[in-house]
N, C-alpha and C positions, 0 to 999 in steps of 0.2 A: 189766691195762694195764702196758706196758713201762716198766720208770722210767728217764725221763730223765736223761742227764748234760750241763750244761752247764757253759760257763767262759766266763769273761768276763773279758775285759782291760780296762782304764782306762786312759787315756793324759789327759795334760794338765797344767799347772800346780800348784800347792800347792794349789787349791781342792778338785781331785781325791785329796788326801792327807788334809784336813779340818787344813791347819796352821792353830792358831789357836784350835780346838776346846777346851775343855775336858776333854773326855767323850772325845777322839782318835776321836769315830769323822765327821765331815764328814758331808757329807750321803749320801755312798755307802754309807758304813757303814749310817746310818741305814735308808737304802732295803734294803739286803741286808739287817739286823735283820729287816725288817717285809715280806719275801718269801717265802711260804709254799713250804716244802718238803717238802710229802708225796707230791707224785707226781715228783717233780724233785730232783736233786743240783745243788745251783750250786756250784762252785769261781771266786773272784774275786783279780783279781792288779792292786793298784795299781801303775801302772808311771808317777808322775809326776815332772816334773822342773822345777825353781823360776825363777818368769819367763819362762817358755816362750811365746812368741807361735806361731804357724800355721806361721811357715819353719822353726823348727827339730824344729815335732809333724810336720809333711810327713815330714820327713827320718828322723824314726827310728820312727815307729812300729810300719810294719812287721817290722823286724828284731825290736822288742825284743817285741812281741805275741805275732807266731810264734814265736816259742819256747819261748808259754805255750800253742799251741796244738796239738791232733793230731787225729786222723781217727777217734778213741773217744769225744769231745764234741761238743757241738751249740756253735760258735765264734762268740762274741759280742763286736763292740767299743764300749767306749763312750768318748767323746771329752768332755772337758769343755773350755768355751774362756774364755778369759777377754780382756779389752780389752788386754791389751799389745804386738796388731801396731798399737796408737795410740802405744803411749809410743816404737815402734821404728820409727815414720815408715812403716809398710809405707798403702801404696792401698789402699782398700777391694777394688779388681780385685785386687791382689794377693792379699787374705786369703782374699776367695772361692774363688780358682783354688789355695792351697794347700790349701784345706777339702776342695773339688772334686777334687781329685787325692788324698787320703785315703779320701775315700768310691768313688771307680772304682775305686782298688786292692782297695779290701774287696769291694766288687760281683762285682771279678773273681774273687776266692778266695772268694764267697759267702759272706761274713762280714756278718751282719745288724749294721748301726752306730746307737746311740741318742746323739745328740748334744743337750747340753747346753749351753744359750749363754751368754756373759757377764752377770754378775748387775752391776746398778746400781751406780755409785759414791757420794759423797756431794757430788760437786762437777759443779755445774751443766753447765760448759761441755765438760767430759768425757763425762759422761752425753749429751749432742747428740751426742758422734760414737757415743758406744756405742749409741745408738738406729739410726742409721745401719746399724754392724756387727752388731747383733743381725739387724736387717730383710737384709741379706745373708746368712747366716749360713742364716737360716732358708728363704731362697729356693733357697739351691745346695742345702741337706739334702733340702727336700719336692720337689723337681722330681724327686731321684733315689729317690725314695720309700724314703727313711729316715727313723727318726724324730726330732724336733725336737723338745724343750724351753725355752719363751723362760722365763726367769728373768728376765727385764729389765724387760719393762711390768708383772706383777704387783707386780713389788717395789720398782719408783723410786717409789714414795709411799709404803709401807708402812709405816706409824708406828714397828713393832718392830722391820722390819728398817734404817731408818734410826738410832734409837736403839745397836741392837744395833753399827753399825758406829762411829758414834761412841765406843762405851764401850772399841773393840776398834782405835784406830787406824787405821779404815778398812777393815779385813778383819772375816769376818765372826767372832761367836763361833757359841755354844750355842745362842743361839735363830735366829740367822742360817742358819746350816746345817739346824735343824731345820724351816726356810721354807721353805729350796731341797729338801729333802728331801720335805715336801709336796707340792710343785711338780709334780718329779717321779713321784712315786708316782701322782698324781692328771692325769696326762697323758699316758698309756700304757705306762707299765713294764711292767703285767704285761703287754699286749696284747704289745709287743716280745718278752716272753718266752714266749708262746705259756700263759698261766698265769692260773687265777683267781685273781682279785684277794681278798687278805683280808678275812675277817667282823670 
């Protein structure tokens, strides 16, 4: 069997970089720890940048991805999102159609996108609109069939990860990210990657 070469870009906020971690590896790291690579090479390029809402991940992803990308890998994007087109006044239309326009760009260059949605806060009346932008979020992705991870409904109750955020000033730490890194793992990563899932 041929071994596969992929690469994979990340795009998104600090959540995407694991600020906050102890361990510095976020939940990506984690995920890419625990993705079996014997018939597969993954190369992974975090490209995040701090406080980023959906207007300004629109606006540069593509440049700074393709960069990491060529025609000798199988090109992978993944998007983490987090709630601050709320803190930046953006519409919910709005956030959608900047999501929506990330995902037809890759569509069009054939770039398979695993999109990761905003994780719960700790404040009630926040979390109502994040509920909102999550259930957007996850309608523009699966309409365009990519794929979608909600991190929001399993973890706005979640005892540890409530805890966790509390001990960490509202971001997540070491056991927060190793949540969201569950999450993920266990709601198609490897499927996105064409890859059996670890024993």
């Amino acid at each position: 069997m041929e071994h596969r070469k992929l690469r994979i870009a990340a795009v998104g906020d600090e959540l995407v970089a694991g600020v906050g971690d102890p361990r510095a590896l976020g939940w990506l790291g984690r995920v890419l720890a625990r993705t079996p690579q014997d018939d597969v090479s993954v190369e992974s390029f975090v490209l995040a940048s701090p406080q980023e809402g959906t207007e300004a991940l629109a606006a540069r992803w593509l440049q700074e991805a393709g960069r990491r990308f060529d025609d000798f890998h199988e090109n992978r994007l993944v998007v983490g999102l987090s709630g601050r087109d709320i803190e930046f006044g953006l519409t919910t239309a709005r956030s959608r159609l900047n999501l929506a326009n990330i995902l037809d760009g890759a569509s069009q260059l054939n770039i398979p996108v695993f999109v990761v949605g905003p994780p719960p806060s700790l404040d009630p009346a926040l979390n109502r609109k994040l509920a909102d932008l999550n259930a957007a979020f996850a309608d523009v992705t699966t309409r365009r069939k990519h794929s979608y991870v909600d991190t929001f409904a399993p973890l706005q109750n979640h005892e540890q990860w409530r805890t966790d955020l509390a001990a960490n000033a509202g971001s997540p730490g070491q056991a927060g990210y190793g949540l969201m890194a569950w999450l993920v793992l266990h709601r198609g990563w490897h499927q996105w990657l064409n890859i059996p899932e670890a024993n």
